[in-house]
HTML snippet that shows the backbone in 3Dmol.js (N, CA, C, O; Angstrom):
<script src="https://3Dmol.org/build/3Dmol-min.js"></script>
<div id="view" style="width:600px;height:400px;position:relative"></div>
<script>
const pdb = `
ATOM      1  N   UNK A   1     -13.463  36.398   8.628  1.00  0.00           N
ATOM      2  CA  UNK A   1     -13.076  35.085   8.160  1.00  0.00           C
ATOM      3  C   UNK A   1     -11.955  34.572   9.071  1.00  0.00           C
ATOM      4  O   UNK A   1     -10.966  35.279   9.260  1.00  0.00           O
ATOM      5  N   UNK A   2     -12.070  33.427   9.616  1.00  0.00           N
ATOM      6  CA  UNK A   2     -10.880  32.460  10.346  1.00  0.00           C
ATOM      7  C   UNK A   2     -10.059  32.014   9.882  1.00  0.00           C
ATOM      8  O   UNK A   2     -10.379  31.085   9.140  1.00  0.00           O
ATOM      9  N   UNK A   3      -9.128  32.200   9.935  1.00  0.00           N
ATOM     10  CA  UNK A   3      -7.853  30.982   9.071  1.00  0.00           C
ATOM     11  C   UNK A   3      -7.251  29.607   9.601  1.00  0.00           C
ATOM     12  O   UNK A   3      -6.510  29.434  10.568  1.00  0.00           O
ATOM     13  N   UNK A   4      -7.721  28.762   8.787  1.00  0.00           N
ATOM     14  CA  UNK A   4      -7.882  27.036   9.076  1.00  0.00           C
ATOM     15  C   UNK A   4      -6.589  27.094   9.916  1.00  0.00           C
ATOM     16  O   UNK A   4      -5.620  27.846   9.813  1.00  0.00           O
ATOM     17  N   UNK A   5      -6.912  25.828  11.001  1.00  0.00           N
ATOM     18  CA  UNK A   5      -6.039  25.430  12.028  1.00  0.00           C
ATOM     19  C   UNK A   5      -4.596  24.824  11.406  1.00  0.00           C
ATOM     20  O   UNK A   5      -4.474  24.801  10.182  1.00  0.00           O
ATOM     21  N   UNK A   6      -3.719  24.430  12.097  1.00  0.00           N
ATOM     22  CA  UNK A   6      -2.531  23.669  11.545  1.00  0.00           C
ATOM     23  C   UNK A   6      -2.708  22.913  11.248  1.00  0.00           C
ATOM     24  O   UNK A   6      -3.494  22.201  11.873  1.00  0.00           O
ATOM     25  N   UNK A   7      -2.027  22.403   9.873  1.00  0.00           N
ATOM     26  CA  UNK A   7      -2.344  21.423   9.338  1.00  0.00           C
ATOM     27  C   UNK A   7      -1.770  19.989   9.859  1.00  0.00           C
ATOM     28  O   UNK A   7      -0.690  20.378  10.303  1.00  0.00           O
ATOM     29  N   UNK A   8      -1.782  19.112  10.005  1.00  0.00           N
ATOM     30  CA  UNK A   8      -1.386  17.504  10.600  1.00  0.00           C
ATOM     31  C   UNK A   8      -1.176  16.594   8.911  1.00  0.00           C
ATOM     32  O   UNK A   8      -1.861  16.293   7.933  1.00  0.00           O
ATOM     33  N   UNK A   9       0.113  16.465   9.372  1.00  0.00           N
ATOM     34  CA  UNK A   9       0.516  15.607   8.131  1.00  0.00           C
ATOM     35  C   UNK A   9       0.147  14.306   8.491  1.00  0.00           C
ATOM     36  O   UNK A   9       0.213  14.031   9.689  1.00  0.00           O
ATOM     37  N   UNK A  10      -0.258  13.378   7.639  1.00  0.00           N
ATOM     38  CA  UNK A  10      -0.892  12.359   7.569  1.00  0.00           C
ATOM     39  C   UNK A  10       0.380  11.144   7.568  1.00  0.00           C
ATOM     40  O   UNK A  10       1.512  11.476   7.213  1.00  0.00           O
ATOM     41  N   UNK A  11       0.145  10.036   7.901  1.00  0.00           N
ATOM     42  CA  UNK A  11       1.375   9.198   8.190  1.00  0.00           C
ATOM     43  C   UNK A  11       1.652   8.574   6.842  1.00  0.00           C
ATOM     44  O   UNK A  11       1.102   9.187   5.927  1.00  0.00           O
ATOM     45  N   UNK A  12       2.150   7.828   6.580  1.00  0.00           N
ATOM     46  CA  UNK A  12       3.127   7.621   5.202  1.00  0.00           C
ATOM     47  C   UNK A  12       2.605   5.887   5.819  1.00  0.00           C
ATOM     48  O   UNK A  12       2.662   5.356   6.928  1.00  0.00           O
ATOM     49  N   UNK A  13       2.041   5.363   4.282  1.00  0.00           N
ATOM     50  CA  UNK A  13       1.311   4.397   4.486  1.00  0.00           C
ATOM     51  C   UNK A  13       2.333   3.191   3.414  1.00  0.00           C
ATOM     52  O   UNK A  13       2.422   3.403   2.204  1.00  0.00           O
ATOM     53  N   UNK A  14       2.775   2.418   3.831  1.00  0.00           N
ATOM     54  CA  UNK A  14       3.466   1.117   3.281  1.00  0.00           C
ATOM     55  C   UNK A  14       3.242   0.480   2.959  1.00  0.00           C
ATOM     56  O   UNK A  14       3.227  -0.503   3.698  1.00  0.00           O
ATOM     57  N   UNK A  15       2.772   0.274   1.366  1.00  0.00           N
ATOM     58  CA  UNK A  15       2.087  -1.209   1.189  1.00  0.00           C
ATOM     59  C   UNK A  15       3.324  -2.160   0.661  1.00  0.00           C
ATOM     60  O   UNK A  15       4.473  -1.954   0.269  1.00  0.00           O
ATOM     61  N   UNK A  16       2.694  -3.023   0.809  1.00  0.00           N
ATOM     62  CA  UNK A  16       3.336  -4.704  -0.023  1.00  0.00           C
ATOM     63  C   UNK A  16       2.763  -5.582  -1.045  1.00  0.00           C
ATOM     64  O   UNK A  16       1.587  -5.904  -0.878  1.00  0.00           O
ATOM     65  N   UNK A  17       3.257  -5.937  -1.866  1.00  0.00           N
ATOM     66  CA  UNK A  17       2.941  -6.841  -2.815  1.00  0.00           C
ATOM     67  C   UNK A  17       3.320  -8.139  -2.614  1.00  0.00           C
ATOM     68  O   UNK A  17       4.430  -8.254  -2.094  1.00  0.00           O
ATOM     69  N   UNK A  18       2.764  -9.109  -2.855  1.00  0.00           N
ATOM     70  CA  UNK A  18       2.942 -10.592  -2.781  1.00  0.00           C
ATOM     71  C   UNK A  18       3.128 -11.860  -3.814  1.00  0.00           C
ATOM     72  O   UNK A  18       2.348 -12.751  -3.477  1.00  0.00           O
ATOM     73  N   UNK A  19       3.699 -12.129  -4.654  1.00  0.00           N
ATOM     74  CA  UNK A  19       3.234 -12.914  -5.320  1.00  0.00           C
ATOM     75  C   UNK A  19       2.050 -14.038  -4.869  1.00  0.00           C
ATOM     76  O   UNK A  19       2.072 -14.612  -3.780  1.00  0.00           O
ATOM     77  N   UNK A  20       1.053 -14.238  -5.862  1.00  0.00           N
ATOM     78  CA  UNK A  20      -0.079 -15.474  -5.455  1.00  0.00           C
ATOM     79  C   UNK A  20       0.387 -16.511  -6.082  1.00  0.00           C
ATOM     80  O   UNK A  20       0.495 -17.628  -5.577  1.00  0.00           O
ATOM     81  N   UNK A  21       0.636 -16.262  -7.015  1.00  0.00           N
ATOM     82  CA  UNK A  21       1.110 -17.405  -8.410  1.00  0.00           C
ATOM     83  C   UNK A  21       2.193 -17.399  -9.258  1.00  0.00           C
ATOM     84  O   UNK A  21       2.540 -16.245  -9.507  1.00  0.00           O
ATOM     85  N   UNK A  22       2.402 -17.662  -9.427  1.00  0.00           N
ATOM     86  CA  UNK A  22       3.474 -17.697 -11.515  1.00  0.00           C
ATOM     87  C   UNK A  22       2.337 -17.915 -12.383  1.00  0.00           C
ATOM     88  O   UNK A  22       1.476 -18.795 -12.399  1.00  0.00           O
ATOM     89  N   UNK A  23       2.649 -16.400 -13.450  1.00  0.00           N
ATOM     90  CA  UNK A  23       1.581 -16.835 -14.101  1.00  0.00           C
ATOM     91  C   UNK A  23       1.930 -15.918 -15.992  1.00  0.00           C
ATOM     92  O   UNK A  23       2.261 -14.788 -16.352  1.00  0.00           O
ATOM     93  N   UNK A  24       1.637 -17.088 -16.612  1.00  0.00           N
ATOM     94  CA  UNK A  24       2.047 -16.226 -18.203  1.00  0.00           C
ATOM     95  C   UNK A  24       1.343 -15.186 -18.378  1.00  0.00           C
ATOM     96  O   UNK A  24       1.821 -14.126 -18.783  1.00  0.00           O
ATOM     97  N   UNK A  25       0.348 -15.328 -18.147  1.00  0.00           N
ATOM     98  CA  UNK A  25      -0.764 -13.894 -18.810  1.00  0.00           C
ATOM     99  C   UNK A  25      -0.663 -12.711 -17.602  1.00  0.00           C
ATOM    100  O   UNK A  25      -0.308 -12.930 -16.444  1.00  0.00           O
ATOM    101  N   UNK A  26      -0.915 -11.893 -17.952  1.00  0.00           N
ATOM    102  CA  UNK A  26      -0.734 -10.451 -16.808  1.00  0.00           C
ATOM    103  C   UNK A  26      -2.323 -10.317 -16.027  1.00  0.00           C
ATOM    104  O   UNK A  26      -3.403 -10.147 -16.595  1.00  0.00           O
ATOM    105  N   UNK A  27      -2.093 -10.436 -14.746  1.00  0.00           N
ATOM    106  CA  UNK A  27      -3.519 -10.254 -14.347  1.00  0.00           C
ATOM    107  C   UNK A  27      -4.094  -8.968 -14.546  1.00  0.00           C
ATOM    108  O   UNK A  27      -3.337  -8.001 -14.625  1.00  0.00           O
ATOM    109  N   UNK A  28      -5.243  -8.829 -14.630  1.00  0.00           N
ATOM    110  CA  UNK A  28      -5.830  -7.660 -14.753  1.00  0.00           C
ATOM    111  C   UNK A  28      -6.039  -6.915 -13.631  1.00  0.00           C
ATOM    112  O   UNK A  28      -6.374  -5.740 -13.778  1.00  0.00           O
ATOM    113  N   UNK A  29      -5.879  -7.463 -12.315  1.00  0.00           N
ATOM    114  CA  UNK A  29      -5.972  -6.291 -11.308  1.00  0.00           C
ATOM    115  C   UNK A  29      -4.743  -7.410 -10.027  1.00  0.00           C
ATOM    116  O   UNK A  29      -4.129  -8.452 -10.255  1.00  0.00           O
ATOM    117  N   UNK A  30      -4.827  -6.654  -8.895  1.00  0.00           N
ATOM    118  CA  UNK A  30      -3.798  -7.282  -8.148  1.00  0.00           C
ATOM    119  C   UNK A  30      -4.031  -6.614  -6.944  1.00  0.00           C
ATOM    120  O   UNK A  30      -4.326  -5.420  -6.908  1.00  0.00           O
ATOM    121  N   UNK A  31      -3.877  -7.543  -5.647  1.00  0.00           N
ATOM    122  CA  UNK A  31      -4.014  -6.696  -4.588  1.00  0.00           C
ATOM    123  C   UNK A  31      -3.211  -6.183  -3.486  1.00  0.00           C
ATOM    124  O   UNK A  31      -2.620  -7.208  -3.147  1.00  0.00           O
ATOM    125  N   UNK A  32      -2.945  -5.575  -2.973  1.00  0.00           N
ATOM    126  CA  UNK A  32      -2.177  -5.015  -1.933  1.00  0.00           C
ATOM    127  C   UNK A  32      -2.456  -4.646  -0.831  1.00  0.00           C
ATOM    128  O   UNK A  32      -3.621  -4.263  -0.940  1.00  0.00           O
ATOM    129  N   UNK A  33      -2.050  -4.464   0.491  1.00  0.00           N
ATOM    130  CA  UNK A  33      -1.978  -4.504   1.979  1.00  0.00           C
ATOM    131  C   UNK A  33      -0.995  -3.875   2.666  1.00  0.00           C
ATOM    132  O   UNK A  33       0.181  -4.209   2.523  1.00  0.00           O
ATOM    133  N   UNK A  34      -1.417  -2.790   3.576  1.00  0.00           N
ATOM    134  CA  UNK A  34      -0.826  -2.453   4.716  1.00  0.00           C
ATOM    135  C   UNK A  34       0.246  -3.084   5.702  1.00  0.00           C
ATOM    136  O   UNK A  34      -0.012  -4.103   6.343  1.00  0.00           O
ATOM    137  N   UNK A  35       1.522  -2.391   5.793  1.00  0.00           N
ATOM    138  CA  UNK A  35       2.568  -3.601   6.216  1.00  0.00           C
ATOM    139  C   UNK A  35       1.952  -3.055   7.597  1.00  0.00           C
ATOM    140  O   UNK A  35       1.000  -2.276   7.546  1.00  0.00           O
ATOM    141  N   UNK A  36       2.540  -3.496   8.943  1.00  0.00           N
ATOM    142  CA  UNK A  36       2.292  -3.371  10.200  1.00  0.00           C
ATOM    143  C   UNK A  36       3.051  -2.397  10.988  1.00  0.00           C
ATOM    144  O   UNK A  36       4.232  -2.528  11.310  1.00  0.00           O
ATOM    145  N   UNK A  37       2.402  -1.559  11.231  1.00  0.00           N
ATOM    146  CA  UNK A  37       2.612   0.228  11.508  1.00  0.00           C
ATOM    147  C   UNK A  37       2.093   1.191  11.221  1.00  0.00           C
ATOM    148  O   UNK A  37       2.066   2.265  11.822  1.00  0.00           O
ATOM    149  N   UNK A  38       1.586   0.860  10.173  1.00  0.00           N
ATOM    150  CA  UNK A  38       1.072   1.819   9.176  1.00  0.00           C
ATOM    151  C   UNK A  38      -0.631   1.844   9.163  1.00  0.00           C
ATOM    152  O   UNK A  38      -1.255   0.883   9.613  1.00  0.00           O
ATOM    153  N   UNK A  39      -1.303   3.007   8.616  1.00  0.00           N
ATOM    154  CA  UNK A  39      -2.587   2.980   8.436  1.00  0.00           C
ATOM    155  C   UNK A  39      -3.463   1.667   7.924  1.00  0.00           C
ATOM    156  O   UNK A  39      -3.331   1.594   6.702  1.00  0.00           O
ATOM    157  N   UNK A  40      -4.536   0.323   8.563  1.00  0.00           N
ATOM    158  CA  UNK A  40      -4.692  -0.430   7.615  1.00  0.00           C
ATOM    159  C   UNK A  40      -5.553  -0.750   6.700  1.00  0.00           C
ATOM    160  O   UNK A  40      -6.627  -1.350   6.733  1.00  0.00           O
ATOM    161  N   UNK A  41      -4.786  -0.150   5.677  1.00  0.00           N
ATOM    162  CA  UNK A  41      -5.608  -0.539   4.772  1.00  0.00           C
ATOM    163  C   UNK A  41      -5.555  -1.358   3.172  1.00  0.00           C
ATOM    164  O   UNK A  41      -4.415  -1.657   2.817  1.00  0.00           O
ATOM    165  N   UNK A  42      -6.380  -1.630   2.470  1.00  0.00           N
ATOM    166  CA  UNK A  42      -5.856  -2.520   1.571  1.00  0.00           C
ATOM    167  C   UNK A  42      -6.108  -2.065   0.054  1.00  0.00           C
ATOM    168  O   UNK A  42      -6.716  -1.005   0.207  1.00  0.00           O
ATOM    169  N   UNK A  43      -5.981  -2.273  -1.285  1.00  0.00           N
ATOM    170  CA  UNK A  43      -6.604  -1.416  -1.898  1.00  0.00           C
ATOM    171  C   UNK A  43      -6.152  -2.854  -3.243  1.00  0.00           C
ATOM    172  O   UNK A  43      -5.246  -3.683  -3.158  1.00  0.00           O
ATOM    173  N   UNK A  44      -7.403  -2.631  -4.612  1.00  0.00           N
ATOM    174  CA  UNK A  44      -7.092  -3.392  -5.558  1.00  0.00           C
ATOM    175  C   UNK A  44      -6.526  -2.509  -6.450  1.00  0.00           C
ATOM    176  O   UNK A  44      -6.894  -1.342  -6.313  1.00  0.00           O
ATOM    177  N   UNK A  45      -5.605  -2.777  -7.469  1.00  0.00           N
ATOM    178  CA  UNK A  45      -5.033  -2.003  -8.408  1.00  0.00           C
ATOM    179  C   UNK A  45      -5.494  -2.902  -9.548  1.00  0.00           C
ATOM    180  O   UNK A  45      -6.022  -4.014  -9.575  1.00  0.00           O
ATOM    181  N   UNK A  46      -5.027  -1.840 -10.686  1.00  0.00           N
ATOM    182  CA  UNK A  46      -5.881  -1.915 -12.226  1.00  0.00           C
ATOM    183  C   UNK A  46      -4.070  -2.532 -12.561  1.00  0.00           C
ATOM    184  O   UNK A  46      -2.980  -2.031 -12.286  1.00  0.00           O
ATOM    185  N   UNK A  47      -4.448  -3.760 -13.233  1.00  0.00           N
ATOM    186  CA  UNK A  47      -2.695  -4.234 -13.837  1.00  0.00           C
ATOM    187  C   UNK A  47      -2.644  -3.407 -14.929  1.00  0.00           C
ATOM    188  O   UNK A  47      -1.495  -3.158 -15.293  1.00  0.00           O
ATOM    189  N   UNK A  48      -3.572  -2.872 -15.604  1.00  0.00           N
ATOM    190  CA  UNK A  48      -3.124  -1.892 -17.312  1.00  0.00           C
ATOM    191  C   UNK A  48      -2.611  -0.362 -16.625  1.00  0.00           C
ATOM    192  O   UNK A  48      -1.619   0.115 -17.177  1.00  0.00           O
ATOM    193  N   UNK A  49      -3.115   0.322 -15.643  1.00  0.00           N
ATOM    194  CA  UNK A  49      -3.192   1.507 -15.010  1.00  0.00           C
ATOM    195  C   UNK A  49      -1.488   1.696 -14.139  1.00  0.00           C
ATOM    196  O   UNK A  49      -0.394   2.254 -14.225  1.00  0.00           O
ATOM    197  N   UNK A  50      -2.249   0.832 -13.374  1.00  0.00           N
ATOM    198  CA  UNK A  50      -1.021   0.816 -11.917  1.00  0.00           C
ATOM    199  C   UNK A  50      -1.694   1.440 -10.715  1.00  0.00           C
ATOM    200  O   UNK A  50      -1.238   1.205  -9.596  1.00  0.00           O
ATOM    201  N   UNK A  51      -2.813   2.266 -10.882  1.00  0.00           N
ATOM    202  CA  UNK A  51      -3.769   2.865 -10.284  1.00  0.00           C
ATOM    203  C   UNK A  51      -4.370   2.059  -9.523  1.00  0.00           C
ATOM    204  O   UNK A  51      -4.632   0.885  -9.784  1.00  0.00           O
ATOM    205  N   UNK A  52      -4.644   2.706  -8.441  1.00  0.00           N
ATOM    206  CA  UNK A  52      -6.263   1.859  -7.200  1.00  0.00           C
ATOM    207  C   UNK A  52      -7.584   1.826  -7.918  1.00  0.00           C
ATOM    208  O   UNK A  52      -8.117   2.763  -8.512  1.00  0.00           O
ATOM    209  N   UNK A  53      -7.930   0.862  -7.801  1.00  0.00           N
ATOM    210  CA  UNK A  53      -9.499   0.615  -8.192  1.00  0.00           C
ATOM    211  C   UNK A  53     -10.491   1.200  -7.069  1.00  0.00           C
ATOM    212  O   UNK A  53     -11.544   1.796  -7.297  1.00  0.00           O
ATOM    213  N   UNK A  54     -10.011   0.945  -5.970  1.00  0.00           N
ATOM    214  CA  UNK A  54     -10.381   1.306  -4.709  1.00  0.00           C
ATOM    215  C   UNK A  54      -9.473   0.678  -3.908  1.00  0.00           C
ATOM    216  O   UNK A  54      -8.779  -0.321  -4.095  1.00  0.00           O
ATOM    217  N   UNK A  55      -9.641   1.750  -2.585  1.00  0.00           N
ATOM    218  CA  UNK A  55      -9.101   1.081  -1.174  1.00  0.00           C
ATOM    219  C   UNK A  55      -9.674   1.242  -0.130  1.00  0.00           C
ATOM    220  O   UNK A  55     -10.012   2.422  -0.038  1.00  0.00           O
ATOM    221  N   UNK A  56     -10.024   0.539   0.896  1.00  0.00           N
ATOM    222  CA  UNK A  56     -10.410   0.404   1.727  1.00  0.00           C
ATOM    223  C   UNK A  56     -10.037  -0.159   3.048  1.00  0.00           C
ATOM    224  O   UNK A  56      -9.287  -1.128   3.157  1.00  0.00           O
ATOM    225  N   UNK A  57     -10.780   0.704   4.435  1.00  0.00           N
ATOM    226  CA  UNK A  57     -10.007   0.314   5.508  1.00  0.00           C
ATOM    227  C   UNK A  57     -10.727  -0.841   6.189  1.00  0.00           C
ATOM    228  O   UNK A  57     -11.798  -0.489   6.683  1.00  0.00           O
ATOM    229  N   UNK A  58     -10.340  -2.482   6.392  1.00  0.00           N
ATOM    230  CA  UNK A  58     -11.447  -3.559   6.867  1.00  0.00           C
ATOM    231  C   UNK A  58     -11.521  -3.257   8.214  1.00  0.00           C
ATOM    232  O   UNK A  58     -12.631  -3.491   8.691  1.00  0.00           O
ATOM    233  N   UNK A  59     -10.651  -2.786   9.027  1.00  0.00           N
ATOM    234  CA  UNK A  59     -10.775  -2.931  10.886  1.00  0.00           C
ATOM    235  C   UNK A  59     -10.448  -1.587  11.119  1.00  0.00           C
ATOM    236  O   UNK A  59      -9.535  -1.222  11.858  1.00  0.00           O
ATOM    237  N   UNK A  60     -11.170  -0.879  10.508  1.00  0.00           N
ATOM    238  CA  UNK A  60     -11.232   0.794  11.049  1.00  0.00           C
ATOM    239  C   UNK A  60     -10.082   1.667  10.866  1.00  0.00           C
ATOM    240  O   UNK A  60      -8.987   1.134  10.687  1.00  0.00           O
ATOM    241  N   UNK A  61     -10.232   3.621  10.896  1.00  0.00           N
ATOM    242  CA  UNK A  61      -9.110   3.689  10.816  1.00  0.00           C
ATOM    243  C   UNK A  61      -7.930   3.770  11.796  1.00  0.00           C
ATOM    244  O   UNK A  61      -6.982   4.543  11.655  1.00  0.00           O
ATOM    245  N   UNK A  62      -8.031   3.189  12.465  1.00  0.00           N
ATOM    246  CA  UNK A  62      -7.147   3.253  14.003  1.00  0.00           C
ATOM    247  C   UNK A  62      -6.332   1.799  14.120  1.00  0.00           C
ATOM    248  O   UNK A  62      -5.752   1.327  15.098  1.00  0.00           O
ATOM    249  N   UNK A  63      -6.489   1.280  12.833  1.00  0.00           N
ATOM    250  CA  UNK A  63      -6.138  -0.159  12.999  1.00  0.00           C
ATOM    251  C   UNK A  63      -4.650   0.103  12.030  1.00  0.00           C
ATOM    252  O   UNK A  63      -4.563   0.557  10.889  1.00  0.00           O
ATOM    253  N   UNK A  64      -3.612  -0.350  12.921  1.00  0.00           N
ATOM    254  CA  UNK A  64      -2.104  -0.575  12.336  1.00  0.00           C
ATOM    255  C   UNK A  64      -1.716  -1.559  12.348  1.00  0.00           C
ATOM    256  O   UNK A  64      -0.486  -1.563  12.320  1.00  0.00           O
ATOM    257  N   UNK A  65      -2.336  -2.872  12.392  1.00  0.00           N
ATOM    258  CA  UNK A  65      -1.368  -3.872  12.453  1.00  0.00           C
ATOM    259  C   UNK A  65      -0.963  -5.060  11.398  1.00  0.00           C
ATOM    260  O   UNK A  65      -0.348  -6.125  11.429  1.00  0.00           O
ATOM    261  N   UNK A  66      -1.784  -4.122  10.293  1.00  0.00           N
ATOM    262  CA  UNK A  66      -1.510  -4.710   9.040  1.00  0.00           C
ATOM    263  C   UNK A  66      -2.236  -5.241   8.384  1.00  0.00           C
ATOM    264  O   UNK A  66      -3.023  -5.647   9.240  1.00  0.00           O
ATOM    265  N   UNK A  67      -2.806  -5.751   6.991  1.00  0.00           N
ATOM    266  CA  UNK A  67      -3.413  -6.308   6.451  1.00  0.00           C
ATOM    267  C   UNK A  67      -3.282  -6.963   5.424  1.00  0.00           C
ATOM    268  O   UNK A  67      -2.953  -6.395   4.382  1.00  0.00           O
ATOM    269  N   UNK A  68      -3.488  -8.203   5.468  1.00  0.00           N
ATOM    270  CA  UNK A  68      -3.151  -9.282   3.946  1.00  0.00           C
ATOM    271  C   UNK A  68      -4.523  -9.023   3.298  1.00  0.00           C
ATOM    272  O   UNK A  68      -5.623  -8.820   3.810  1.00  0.00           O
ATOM    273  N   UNK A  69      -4.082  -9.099   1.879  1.00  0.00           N
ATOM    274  CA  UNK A  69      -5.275  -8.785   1.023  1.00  0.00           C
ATOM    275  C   UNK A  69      -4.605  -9.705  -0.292  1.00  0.00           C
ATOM    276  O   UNK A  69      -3.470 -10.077  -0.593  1.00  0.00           O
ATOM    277  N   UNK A  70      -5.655  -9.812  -0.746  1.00  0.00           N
ATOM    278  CA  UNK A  70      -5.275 -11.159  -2.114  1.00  0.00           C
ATOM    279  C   UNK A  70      -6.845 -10.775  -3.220  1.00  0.00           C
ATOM    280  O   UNK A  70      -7.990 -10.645  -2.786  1.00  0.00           O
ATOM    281  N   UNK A  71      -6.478 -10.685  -4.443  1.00  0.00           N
ATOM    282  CA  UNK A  71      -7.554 -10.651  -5.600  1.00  0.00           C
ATOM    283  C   UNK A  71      -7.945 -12.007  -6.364  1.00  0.00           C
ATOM    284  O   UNK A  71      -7.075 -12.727  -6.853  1.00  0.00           O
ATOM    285  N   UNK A  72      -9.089 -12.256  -6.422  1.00  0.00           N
ATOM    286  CA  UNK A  72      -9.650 -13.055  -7.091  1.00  0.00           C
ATOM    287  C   UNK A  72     -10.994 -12.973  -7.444  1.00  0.00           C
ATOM    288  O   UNK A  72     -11.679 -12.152  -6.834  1.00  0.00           O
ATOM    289  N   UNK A  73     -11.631 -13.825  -8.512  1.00  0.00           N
ATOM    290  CA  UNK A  73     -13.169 -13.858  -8.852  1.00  0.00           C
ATOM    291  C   UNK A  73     -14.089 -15.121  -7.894  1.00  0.00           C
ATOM    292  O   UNK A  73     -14.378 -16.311  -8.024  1.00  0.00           O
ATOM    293  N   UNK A  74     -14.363 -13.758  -6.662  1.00  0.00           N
ATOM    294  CA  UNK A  74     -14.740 -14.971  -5.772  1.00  0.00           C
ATOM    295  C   UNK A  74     -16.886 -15.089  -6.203  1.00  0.00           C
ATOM    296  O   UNK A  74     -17.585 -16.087  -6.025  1.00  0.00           O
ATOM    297  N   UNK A  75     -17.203 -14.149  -6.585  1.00  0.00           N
ATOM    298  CA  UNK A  75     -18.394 -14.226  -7.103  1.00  0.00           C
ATOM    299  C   UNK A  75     -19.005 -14.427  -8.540  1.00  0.00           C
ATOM    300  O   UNK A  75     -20.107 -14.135  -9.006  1.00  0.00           O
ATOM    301  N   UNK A  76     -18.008 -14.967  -9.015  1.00  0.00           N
ATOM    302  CA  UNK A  76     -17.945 -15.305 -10.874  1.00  0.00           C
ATOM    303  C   UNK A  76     -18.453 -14.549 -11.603  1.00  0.00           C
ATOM    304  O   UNK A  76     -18.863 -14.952 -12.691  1.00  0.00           O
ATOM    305  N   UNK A  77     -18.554 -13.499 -11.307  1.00  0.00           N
ATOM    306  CA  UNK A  77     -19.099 -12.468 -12.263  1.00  0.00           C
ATOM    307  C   UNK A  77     -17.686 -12.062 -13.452  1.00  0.00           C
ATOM    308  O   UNK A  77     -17.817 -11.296 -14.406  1.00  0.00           O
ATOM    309  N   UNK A  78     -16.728 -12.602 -13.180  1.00  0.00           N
ATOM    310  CA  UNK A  78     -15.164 -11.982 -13.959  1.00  0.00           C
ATOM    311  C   UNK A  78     -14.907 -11.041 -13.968  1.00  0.00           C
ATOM    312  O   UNK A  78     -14.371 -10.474 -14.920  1.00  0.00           O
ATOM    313  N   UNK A  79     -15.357 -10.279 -12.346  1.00  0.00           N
ATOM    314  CA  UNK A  79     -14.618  -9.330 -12.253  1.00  0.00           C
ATOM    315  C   UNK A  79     -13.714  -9.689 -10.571  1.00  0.00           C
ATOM    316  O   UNK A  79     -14.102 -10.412  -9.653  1.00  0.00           O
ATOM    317  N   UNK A  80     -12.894  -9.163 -10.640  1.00  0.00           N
ATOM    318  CA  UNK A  80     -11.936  -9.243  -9.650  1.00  0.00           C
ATOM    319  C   UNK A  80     -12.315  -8.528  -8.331  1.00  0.00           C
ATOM    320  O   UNK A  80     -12.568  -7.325  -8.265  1.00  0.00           O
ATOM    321  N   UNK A  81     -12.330  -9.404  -7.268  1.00  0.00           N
ATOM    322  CA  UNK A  81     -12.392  -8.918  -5.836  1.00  0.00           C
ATOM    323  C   UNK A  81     -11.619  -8.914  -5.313  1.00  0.00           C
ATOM    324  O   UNK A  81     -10.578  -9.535  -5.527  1.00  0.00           O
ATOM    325  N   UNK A  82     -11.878  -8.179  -4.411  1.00  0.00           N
ATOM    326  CA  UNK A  82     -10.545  -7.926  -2.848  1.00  0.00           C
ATOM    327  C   UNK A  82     -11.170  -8.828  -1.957  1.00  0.00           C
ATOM    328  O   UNK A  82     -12.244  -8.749  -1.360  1.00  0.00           O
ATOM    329  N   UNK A  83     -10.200  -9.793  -1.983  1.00  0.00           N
ATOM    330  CA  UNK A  83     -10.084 -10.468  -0.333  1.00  0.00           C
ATOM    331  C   UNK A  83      -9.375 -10.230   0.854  1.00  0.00           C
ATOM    332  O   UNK A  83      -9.569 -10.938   1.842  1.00  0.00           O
TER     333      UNK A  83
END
`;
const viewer = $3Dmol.createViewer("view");
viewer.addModel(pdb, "pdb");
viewer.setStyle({}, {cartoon: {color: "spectrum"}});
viewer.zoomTo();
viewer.render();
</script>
């Protein structure tokens, strides 16, 4: 049996939050983005959780230069997308 190579720590990924709106009611999900340096990627969060719904990388993973991402119901189904 071989014993696995050294391990490579993975880079420390920075996201940001944005306000879209002012808004009374709590959205149900919200999105977030890669500041510029960092791995890019973007991911939607659950507003009841705090948790990722998913995340995903749009311009590969070699891409650092950041990514704006914004949630909305762009296909009216009422559920929330990542833009």
């Amino acid at each position: 049996m071989t014993s696995p190579g050294p391990r490579r720590s993975r880079p420390f990924t920075r996201l940001s939050l944005e306000a879209l709106e002012v808004r009374s009611v709590p959205a149900a999900a919200w999105a977030v983005g890669a500041a510029p340096g960092s791995p890019g990627t973007a991911a939607l969060i659950d507003g009841s959780t705090g948790q990722p719904r998913f995340t995903v990388a749009p311009f590969g993973d070699g891409f650092t230069g950041g990514v704006s991402a914004a949630a909305g119901d762009v296909t009216g189904d009422a559920v929330p997308d990542l833009v």
